[in-house]
C-alpha positions in Angstrom: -15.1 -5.6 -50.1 -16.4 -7.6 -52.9 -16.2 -6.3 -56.9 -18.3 -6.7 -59.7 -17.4 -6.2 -63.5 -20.8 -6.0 -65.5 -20.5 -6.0 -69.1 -23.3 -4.4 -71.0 -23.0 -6.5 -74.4 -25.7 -4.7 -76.2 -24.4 -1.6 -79.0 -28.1 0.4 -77.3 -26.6 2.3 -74.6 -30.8 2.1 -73.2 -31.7 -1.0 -74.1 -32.8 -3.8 -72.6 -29.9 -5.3 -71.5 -28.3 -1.6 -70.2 -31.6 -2.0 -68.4 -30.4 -5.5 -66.6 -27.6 -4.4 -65.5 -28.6 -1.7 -64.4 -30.9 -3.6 -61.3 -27.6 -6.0 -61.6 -25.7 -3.0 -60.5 -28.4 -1.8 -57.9 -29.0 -5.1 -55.9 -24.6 -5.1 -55.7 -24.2 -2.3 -54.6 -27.3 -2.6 -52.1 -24.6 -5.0 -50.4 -21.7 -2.7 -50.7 -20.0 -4.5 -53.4 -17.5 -2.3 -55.5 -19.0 -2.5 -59.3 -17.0 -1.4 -63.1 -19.6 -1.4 -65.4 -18.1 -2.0 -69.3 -20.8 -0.7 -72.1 -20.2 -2.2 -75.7 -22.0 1.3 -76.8 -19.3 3.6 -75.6 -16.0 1.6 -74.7 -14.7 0.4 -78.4 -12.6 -2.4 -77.8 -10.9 -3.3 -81.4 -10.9 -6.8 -82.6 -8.2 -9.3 -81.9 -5.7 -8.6 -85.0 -3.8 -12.4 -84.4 -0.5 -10.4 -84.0 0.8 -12.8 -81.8 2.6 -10.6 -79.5 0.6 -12.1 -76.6 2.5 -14.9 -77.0 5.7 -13.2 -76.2 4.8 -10.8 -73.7 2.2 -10.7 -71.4 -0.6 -8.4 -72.5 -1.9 -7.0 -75.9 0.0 -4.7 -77.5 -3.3 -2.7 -78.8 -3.8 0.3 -76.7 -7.8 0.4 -75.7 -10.5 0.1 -73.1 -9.5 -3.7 -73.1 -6.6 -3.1 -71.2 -8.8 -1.8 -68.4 -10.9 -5.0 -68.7 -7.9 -7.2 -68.1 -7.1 -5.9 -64.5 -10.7 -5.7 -63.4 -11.4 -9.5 -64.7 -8.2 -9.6 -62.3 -9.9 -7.7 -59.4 -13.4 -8.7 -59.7 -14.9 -11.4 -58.0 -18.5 -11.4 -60.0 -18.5 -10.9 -63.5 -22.0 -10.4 -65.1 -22.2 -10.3 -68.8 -25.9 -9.4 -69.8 -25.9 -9.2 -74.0 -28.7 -9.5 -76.9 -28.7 -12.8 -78.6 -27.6 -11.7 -82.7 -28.4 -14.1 -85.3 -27.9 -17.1 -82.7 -24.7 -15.1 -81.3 -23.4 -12.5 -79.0 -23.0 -8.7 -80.6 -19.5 -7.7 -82.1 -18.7 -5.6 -79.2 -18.7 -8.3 -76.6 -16.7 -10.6 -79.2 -14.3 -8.4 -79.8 -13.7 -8.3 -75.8 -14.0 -12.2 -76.0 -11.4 -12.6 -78.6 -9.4 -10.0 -77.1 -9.1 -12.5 -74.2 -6.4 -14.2 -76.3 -3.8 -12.4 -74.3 -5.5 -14.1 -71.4 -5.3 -17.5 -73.0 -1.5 -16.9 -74.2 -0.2 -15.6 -70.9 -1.5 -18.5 -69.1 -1.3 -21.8 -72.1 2.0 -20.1 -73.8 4.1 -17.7 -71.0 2.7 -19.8 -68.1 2.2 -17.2 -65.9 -1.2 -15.7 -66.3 -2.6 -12.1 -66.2 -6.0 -13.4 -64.4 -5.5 -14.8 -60.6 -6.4 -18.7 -61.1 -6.8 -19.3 -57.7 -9.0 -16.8 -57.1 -13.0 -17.9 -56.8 -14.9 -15.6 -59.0 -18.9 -16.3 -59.8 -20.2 -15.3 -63.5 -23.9 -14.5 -64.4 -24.3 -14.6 -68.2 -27.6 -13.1 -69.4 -28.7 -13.1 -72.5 -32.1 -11.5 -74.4 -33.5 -12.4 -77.9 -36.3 -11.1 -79.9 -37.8 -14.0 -81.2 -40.3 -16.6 -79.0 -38.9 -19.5 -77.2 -39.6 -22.2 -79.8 -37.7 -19.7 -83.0 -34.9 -18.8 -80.6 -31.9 -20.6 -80.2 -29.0 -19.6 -78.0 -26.4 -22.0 -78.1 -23.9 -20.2 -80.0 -24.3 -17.1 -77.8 -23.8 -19.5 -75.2 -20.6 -21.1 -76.1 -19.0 -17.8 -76.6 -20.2 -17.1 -73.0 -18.9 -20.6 -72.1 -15.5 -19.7 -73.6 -15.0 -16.3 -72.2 -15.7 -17.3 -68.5 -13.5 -20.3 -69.1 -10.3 -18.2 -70.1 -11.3 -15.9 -67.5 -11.1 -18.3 -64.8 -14.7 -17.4 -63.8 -17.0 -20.4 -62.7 -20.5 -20.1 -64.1 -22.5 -20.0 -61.5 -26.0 -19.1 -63.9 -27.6 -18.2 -66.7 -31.0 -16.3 -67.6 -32.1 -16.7 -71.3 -35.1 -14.0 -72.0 -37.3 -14.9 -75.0 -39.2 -12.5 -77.3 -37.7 -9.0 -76.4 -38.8 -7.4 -79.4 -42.6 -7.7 -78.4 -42.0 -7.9 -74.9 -39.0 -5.5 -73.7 -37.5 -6.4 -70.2 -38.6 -3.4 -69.0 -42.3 -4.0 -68.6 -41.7 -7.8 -67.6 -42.2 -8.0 -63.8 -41.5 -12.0 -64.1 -37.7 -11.1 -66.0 -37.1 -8.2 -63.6 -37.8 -10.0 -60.6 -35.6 -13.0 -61.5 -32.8 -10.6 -62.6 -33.0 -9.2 -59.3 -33.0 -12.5 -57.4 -30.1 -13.5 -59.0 -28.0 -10.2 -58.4 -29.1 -10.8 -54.8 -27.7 -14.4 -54.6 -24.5 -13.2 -56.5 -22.9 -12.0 -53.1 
């Protein structure tokens, strides 16, 4: 059986982006795929404190949800991250898991022996929604983070959705974002 980790980005535990992955979760599990969601509104993953530990042992020594994000980035073999666009990045949340991933990076560049499977072949889905229209929004730093998180994670990016002018618009009454949202969960399997 395949398994998902979705990562809702967004601090709104009812937002739009709970709201994709949400019919993420739906469509996966339509095709009996095993899914963890992670919600940046309720599972507090501290920041990456530079400790260094990570590069002696392999791990984080700070004891929080992130420790159960390491072993399903492990297990899973789609990762969807679906997060708002903030100030032309991602949210603190989904840094903070991001950064966190320096344990990842350590055990595999500095212990050589990493905590993520590297020959396993996972799919990622990065999703991301902003408020402003097209031509005021600009995505590339979310996207790097993205870039860099799925990298370290030894994730291939297999897509990416950006969604324009949330604030006006919300996903939820969009039938051309919740359709393509569901297309790509579909084609995730």
């Amino acid at each position: 059986m395949k398994r998902a980790l979705l990562i809702n980005g967004s601090p709104r535990p009812e937002g739009n982006n709970a709201y994709i992955i949400d019919i993420v979760e739906n469509e996966l599990r339509k095709k009996d795929v095993a899914v963890t969601r992670i919600e940046m509104s309720g599972d507090r993953i501290a920041p990456c404190i530079h400790c260094r530990e990570c590069e002696r042992q392999k791990g984080c020594v700070v004891e929080d949800p992130m420790s159960q994000v390491y072993g399903e980035l492990d297990r899973s073999d789609i990762i969807v991250v679906s997060c708002p666009l903030y100030f032309n990045g991602v949210t603190a949340g989904f840094k903070a898991l991001v950064d966190r991933c320096q344990a990842v990076w350590a055990s595999k560049y500095v212990l050589g022996d990493s905590m993520i499977d590297r020959k396993k072949d996972r799919k990622g889905l990065f999703i991301c929604t902003g408020g402003q229209p097209e031509d005021e929004t600009d995505f590339t730093g979310a996207l790097l983070v993205a870039e860099a998180f799925f990298r370290v994670s030894n994730v291939k990016i297999w897509n990416k959705m950006l969604v324009t002018d949330v604030e006006k618009r919300p996903v939820m009454g969009r039938g051309d974002v919740t359709g393509q949202v569901r297309r790509l969960a579909k084609e995730l399997t």
